[in-house]
C-alpha angles and dihedrals in degrees: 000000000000095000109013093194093054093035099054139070099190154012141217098188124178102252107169076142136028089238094049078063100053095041091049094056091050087049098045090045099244095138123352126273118298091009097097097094080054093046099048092044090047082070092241088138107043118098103290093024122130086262116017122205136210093346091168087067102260132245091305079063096032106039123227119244105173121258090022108061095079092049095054084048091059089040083061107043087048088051096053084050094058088046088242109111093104121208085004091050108130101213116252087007096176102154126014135177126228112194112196121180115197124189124011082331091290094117125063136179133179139177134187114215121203143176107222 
């Protein structure tokens, strides 16, 4: 992934807090550093943005029981690349990202998802 902004259609981010979401799109490279108030206000990740995130709702939706929220994440993300997500589906989803932090955010994971 050279621009993930550009490379990517969705994204699945750990969001146990509002902040854990903003940080996360300045880390992944989603928008430069500082701009993800901006980012986030532009609209690029709604529904329909040009990246939408946590379109699933989140773990405020989901819920997050530990151990399986990055595994639901991942379920998601596989599911908009097979076009079969259904209300939540993002149109011509071919690669997603799903971000998970484990611990006292000492512990990352994330996967890129994509139909080939």
């Amino acid at each position: 992934i050279d621009d993930p902004a550009k490379d990517l259609d969705l994204a699945e981010l750990h969001d146990c807090f509002s902040i854990n979401e903003l940080i996360g799109y300045e880390d992944l490279g989603f928008c430069p550093a500082g701009e993800s108030v901006r980012f986030l206000r532009d609209g690029a990740t709604r529904f329909g943005g040009s990246l939408p995130v946590n379109v699933s709702g989140g773990l405020l939706s989901c819920g997050h029981p530990v151990g399986a929220t990055g595994l639901r994440m991942v379920v998601e993300a596989a599911r908009q690349v097979q076009g079969v997500a259904g209300d939540r589906q993002v149109e011509g989803a071919r690669q997603a990202l799903t971000q998970n932090i484990g611990g006292p955010g000492a512990v990352a994971f994330v996967s890129v998802i994509r139909r080939m």
